[in-house]
N, C-alpha and C positions, 0 to 999 in steps of 0.2 A: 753570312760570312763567306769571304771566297776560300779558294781552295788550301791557298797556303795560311788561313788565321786558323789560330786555337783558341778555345775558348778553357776554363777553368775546370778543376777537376773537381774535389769535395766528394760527399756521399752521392750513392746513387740508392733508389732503394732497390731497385732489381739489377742485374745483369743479364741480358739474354747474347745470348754466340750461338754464330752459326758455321758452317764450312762453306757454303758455296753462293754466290752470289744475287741467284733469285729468290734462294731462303732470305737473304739480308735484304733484299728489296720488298721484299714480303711482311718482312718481322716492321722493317723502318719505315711501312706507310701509315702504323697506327702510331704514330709518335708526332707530335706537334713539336716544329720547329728545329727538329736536328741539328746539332752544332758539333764540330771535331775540337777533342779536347787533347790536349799534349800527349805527345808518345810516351809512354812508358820503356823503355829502351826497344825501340821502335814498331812496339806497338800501340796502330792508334785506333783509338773509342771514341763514339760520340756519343752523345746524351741527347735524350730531349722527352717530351712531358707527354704521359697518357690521360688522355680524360677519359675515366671510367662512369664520371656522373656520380661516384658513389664518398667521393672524395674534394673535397674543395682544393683547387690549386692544381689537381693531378698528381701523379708521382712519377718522380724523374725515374727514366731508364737507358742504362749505359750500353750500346749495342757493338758488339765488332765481330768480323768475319776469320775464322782461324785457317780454314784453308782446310781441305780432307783430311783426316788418319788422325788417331787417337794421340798421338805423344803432343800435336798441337794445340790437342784441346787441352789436356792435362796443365801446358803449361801457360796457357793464359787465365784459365781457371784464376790461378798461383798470380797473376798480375793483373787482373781483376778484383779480386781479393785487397788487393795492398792498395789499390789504387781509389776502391768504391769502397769500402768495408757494407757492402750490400747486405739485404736482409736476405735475397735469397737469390740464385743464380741458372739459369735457363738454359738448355742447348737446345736448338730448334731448326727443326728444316724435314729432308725425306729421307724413306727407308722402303728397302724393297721388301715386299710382305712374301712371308712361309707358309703361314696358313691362318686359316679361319679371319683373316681379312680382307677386306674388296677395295681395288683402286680409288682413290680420295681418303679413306679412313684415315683417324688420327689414333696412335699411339702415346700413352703416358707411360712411361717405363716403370714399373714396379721392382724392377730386379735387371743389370746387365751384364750377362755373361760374353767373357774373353774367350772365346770358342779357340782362339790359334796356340793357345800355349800348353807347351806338351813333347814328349821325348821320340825324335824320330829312330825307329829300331831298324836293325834288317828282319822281322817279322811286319814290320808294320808304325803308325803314327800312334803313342799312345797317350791321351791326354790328362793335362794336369789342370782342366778347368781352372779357373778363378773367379768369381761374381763380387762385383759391387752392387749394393741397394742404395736408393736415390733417402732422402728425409722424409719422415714416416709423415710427419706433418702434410708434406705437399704430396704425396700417394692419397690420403685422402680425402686433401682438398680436389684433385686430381676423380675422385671417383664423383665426387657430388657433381664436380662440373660435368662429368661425364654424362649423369642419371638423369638431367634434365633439358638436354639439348639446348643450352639458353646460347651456347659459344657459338650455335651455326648462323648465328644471328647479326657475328660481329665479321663472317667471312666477308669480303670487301670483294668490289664487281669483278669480273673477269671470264665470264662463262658461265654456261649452269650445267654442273657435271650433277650425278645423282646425290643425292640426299647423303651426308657422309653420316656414318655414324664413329664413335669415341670408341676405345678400350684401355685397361688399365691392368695391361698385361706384361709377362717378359720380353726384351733384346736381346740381342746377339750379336756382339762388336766384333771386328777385326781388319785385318791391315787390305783385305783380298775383296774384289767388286767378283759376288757370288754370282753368275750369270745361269745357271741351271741349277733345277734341283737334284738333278744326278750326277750334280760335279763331284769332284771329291769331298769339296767343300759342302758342299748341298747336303752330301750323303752325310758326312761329319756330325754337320746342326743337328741331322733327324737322331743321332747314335746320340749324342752328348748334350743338346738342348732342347729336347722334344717337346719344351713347353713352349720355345720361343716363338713367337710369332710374326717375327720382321728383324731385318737384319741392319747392322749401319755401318759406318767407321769410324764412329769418333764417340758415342757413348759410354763403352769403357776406361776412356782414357780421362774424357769428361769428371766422371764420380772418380773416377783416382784421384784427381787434382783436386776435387773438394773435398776427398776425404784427409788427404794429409792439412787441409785448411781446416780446422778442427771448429763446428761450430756455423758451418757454412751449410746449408739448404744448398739443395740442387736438385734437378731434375730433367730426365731427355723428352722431348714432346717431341713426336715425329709424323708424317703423313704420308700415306703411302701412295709410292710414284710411281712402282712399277710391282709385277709378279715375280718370283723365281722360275716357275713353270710358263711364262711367256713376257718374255723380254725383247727390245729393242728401242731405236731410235726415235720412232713412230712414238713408241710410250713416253718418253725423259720428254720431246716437244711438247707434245698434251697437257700429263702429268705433271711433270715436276711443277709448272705454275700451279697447276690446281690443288696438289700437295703441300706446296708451299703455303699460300696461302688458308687454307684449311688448319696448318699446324700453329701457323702463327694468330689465327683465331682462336684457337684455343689457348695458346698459350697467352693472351692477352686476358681471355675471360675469366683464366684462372691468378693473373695478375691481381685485376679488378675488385677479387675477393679474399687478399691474400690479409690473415689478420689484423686486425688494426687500419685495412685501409678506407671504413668509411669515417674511423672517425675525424673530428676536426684537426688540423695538426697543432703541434704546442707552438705556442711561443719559442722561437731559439735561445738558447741561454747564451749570456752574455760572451763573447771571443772574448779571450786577454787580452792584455796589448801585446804586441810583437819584441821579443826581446834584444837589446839593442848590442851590438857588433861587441864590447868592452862585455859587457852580462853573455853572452854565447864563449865569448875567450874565457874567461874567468872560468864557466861549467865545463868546456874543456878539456882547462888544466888540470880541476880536478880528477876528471874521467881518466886523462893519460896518466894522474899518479895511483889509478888503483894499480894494486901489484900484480902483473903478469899482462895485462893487455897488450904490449907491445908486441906479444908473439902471437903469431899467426893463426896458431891453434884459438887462443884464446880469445881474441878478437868474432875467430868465428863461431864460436862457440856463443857470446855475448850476442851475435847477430842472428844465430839458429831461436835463442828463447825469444827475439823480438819478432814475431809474424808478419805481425802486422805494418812495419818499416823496413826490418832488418833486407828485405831485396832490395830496396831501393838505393842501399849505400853502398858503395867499394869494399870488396870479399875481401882484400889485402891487411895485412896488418895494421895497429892504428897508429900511423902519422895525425897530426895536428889536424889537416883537412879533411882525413876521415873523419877525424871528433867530432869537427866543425859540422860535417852534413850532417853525420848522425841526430844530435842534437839540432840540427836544425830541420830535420824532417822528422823527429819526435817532436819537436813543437809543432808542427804544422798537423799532425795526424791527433796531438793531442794523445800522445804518449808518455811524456817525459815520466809523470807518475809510476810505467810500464817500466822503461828503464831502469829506475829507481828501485823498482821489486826483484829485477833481475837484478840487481850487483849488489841487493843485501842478501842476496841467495849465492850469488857468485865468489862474495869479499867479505863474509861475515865480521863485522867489527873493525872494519876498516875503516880508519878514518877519513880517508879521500871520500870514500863511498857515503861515508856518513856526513859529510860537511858536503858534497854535494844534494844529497837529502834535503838537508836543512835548506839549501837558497832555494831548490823547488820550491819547497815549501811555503819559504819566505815569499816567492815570487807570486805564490798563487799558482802554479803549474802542476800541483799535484793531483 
């Protein structure tokens, strides 16, 4: 495909994100066939297929680059989510190591602490920690991959740094590139995160955004590209490919084994047919007769219970061709039954609500 084609969006079973661009060149050389699929209000993803050998077909993986610092991971997280409804979600790339790790190592985060948040006084900074943990699932799938070095198997050419080895230890995210361990910041980690052992910018911001994704797997795999106690430029040239590379081996290895992926895949069950311009009017109308949508609050409030759609439509009140999309990107995600549970929750005994019910129903859409 050239640069300006998209290709289709649908499930993905993984997500992997990165921040910087030799991560993404890293993560996108184990993916057969890469293809860019529509922006999501203009962010764009490609997909394309892992052979793990362990899985007939491969499994597709949606990959995009957020750019440094945590609020950008957080919110593509959130349009990754709506876009893939993925089974589990990846951030991958490097992190500069604290301690107890050696250049190349790869990190799985067990736990990621916000070291920056906190009350600046005139005695002093005093902090009010925050931690996100990643899904207990992938922490331990995370340590098996760990225990048996099978991931250094899958690092792909580019050098022969030393032997890396795995750990399945704490982060430490924030907005600042810690360049010493006697900065302020340095000093900070060892007072407030003394178990961390490598530091990044976008891992907590990362599990924020799956965590308000309720239901979503996540996890930071990172490789470490530089020291805090001996930093420079000389390192990030070296390093960062070898890091990179290194994190995205592991995160593929740990792909490879993620539940369910050796076995054979099902049969896809049947699409409905598409419902036709006169059947999307008609649901609609009903939709604009439940009582109170027209207001603004309520509209949005109807789009907060839908997750899994509700970003994708106009936050405004509901005119006609909000309805229109609504409904017509519930049918496409294979929602409309979701819908449906929200406005019998919303409109109890309404009969808009209820006589739209019924054509789902009729239609087969539930």
């Amino acid at each position: 495909m050239g640069a300006g084609d998209t290709g289709g969006t649908g499930r993905a079973d993984v997500v992997v994100l990165t921040a910087l661009e030799i991560e993404y060149r890293a993560v996108r050389a184990h993916l057969d066939d890469p293809r860019p699929v529509r922006a999501e209000r203009g962010s764009l993803f490609e997909t394309g297929v892992f052979r793990s050998g362990t899985r007939p077909g491969g499994q597709r993986v949606a990959i995009h680059m957020t750019g440094p610092g945590n609020p950008g991971a957080a919110a593509l997280v959130e349009r990754a989510a709506a876009l893939f409804a993925p089974r589990a979600v990846l951030f991958v790339g490097v992190a500069g190591g604290v301690k107890d790790v050696a250049l190349g190592d790869v990190v799985a985060a067990d736990a990621v602490y916000d070291y920056e948040t906190g009350k600046d006084t005139e005695s002093g900074f005093l902090p009010r920690q925050k931690t996100h943990q990643p899904a207990y699932g992938l922490v331990q799938l995370a340590r098996n991959v760990a225990a048996d070095d099978d991931w250094q198997r899958r690092v792909l050419p580019g050098g022969a740094p030393p032997r890396p080895r795995a750990h399945v230890k704490p982060l430490a995210a924030g907005g600042r590139v810690v360049a010493h361990e006697r900065s302020d910041v340095g000093l900070r980690l060892a007072a407030v995160a003394g178990d961390a052992v490598a530091v990044d910018m976008e891992g907590f911001g990362f599990l924020a955004g799956a965590y308000v994704n309720q239901h979503l797997d996540a996890l930071v795999i990172r490789g470490i590209s530089d020291l805090l106690g001996d930093k420079g430029e000389a390192h990030d040239e070296r390093w960062q490919p070898v890091a990179s590379r290194h994190a995205a081996a592991f995160a593929f290895e740990l792909i490879g084994r993620l539940p369910g992926a050796e076995a054979a895949p099902r049969a896809p069950s049947p699409r409905p047919r598409k419902l036709t311009i006169r059947e999307l009017g008609g649901l609609a109308d009903l939709l604009l007769d439940v009582p109170g949508l027209s207001s603004p609050a309520r509209w949005q409030q109807l789009l907060d219970e839908l997750p899994t759609v509700g970003t994708a439509v106009g936050r405004q009140s509901a005119s006609r061709a909000e309805a229109l999309a609504l409904l017509r990107t519930c049918e496409a995600h294979r929602a409309l039954g979701e819908l449906v549970s929200v406005l019998d929750v919303l409109a109890p005994d309404d009969p808009a609500a209820a006589e739209l019910a019924r054509r789902v129903e009729d239609l087969g859409l539930d």
